[in-house]
N, C-alpha and C positions, 0 to 999 in steps of 0.2 A: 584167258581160255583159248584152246586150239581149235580152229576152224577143222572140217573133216577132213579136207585133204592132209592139212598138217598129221592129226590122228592116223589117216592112212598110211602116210610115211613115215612117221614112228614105228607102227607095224611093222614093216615091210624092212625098216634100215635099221631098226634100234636106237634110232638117235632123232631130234627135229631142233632146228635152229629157230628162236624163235625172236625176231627182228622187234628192238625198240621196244622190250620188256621194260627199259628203264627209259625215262626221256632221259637228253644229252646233258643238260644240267642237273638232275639225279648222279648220271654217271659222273660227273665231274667234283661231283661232292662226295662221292665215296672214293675216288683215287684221292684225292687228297688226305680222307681221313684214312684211307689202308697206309698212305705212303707217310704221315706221320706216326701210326701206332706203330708200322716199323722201326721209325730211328725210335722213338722209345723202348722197343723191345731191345733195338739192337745195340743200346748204348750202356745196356746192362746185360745181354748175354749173347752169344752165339746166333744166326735165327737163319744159317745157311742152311737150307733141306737139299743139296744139290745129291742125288746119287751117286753111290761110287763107281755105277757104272757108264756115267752120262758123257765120263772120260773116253772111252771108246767112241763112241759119238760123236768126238770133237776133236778126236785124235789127240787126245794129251791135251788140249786146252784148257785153262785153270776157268770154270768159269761158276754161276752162283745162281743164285735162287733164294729168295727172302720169304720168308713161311710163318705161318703162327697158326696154330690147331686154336678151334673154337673161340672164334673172335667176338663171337657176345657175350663172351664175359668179361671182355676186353674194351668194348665198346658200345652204347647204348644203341649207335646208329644202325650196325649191326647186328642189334638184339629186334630192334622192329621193322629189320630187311628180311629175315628170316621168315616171318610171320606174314609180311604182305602179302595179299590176296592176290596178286598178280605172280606169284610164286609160287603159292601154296594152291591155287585154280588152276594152272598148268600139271602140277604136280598131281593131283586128282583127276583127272581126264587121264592121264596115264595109268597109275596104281589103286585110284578109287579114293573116295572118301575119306576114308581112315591114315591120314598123313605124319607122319611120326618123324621128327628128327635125329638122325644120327650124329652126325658131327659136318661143323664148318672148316675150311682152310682158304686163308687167304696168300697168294702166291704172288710177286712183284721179282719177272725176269728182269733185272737190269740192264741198259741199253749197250749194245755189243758183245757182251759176256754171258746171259742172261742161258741161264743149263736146260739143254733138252730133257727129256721126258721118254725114256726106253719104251715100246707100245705093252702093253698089259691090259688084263683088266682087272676092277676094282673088289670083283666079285670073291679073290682066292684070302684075299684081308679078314674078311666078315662075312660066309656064308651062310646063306639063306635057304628053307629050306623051298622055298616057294619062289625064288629069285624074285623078292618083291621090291629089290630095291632100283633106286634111283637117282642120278646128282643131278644136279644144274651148272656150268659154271657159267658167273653174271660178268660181261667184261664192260670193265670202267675207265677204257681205253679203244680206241682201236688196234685191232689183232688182225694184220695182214700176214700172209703167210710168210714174209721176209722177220717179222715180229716173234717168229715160234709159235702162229695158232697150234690150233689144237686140231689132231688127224686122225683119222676114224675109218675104220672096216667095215663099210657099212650090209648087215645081216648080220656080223658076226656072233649078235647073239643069241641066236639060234642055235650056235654049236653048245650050247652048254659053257661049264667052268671048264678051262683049258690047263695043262701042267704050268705051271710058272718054272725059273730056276731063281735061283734065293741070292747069288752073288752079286753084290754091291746093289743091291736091292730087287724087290720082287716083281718079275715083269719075264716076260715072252723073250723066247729067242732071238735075240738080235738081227740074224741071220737068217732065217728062217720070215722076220717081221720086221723089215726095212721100216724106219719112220717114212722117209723120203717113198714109200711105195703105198702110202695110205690116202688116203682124200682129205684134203686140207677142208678146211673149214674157219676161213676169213671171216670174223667180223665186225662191226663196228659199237664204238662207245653204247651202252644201254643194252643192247644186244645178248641175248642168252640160249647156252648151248644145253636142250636135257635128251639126257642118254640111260641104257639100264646099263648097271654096275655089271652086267657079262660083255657090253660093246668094248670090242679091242680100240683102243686109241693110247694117244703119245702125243708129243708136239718137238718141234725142233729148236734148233739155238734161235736167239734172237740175238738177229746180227745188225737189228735197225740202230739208228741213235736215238729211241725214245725207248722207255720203259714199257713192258705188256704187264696189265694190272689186273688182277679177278679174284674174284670170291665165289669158292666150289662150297655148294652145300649139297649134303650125301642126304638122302629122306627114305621113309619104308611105311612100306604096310605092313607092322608088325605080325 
């Protein structure tokens, strides 16, 4: 559950980090099992989600993103992370009550190559007409800003849904929306980031030598 202050500052930023949602050994038992559903995904298909315009970003640099949409039905562990009450009670002090799942993705930058995130928001995918929506992402890792955390506009969502442009994927003007000109947002194994689907955010390369590891779950009040 969020303390008031936390509440306040959801309000006010659109976003609240909310420290040691998972203990350290929770977290360390879900990067392992993201990081082997991975090689199982990946040793039968494709499973880079890297955008095509993440190239700009990196100035031509070849780099990846390891991805899998709705990972409980992939894995059990992940079928009763979704549902925790420490998840779903944060989730409800934001949107109320009535908490409804939309879809999971679980994302694995890999270390030094590991593809930025153009800034956007979530909101131009599946609009709402009430903006009721909501993500979380859970990190099962530490995510230093050197790692590619995750960067944020903080009010932005107060402006409404913004125009996106569509090339090599859907996301805000590059130019106009520096990742490197947003407020990073570091943090540690357990640790979780919830924002509304209108907060502008992005993340950069991950230039560390460790993997950054998370699992985004998107929620609504239908």
């Amino acid at each position: 559950m969020l303390t008031d202050e936390q509440k306040a500052f959801y309000q006010e930023n659109g976003y609240v980090l909310v420290p040691g949602l998972l203990t350290p050994a929770e977290a360390a038992c879900y990067r392992q099992e993201t990081h082997d559903l991975a090689a199982r995904l990946a040793a039968r298909r494709n499973i880079d989600a890297t955008w095509g315009s993440a190239k700009d970003l990196t100035h031509g640099k070849q780099t990846q993103l390891l991805h899998c949409h709705d990972v409980q039905f992939q894995s059990a562990a992940f079928a009763r992370l979704i549902v925790d009450e420490r998840v779903t009670g944060v989730a409800a002090d934001i949107i109320g009550p009535n908490v409804q799942l939309h879809h999971t993705k679980m994302f694995i930058k890999p270390p030094e190559k590991g593809s930025p995130f153009p800034m956007h928001q979530d909101a131009p995918y599946f609009p709402h007409d009430r903006h009721s929506m909501i993500a979380v992402i859970i990190h099962f890792d530490d995510a230093p800003v050197e790692k590619g955390c995750v960067r944020v506009v903080p009010g932005s969502y107060k402006r409404g849904m913004l125009e996106h442009i569509g090339e090599g994927g859907w996301h805000l003007p590059p130019e106009e929306y520096p990742v490197e000109d947003a407020v990073p947002c570091p943090a540690k194994a357990g640790d979780a980031l919830f924002f509304s689907y209108l907060t502008i955010h992005g993340s950069g390369l991950n230039a560390s030598q460790e993997a950054r590891t998370t699992l985004l779950i998107q929620m609504r009040d239908p």
